[in-house]
C-alpha positions in Angstrom: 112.8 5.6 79.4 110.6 7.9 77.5 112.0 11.7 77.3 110.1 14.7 76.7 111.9 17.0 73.9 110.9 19.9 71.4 109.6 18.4 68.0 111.5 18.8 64.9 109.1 17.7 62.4 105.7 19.0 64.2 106.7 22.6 64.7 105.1 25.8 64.0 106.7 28.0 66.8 109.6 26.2 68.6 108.1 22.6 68.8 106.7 22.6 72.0 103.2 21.6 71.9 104.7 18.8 68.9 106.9 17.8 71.4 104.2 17.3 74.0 102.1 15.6 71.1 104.5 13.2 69.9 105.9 11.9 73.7 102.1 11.6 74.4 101.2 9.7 71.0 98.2 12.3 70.1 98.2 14.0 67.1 100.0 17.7 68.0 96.8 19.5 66.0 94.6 18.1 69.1 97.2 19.6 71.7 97.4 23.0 69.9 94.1 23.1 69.8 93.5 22.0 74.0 96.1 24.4 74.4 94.1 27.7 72.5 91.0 26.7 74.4 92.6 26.6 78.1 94.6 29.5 77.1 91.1 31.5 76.3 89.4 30.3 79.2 92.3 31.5 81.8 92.7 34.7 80.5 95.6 34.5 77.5 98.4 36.1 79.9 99.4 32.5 82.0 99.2 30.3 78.7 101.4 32.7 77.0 103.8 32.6 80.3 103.3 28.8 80.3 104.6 28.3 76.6 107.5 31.0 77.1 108.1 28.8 80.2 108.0 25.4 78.6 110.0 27.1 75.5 112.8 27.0 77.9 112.7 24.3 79.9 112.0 21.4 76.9 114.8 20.3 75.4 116.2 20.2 71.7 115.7 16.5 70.3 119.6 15.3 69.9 120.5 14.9 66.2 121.2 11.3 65.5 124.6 9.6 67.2 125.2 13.3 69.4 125.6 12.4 72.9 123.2 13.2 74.9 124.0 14.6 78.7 122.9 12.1 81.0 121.9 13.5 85.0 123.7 12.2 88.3 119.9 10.8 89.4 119.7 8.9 85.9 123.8 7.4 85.9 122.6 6.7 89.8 119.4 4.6 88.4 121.4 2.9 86.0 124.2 1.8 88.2 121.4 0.7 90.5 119.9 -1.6 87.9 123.1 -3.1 86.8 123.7 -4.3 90.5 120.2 -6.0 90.7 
């Protein structure tokens, strides 16, 4: 399963939007850019909130061979797929 975390090598601010490129497989430039353009056509007050928002909710890529913290849902999936 795919996850969706901040990019290490693709950052300029905290890696969101190189994040988003790199679990999408688009080059981050094109999502920066997408992201300037709706953010001047809304008015620049909800993309600011949005990237604040996503700045917080998008995780820190794990360094390799740390542990990463797994949910109840996904153990419960796992367990599930083991059984079948």
């Amino acid at each position: 399963m795919k996850k969706l975390y901040k990019s290490k090598d693709n950052k300029v601010f905290s890696g969101v939007m190189g994040g988003i490129g790199e679990y999408f497989g688009v080059d981050p430039i094109l999502i920066r850019a997408g992201y300037v353009f709706l953010s001047i056509i809304t008015g620049v007050f909800p993309g600011i909130l949005a990237y604040i928002l996503l700045v917080f909710v998008i995780p820190e890529k794990p360094k390799p061979g740390e542990r990463v913290r797994v949910s109840p849902i996904e153990e419960e999936e796992k367990t599930e797929e083991g059984q079948n």
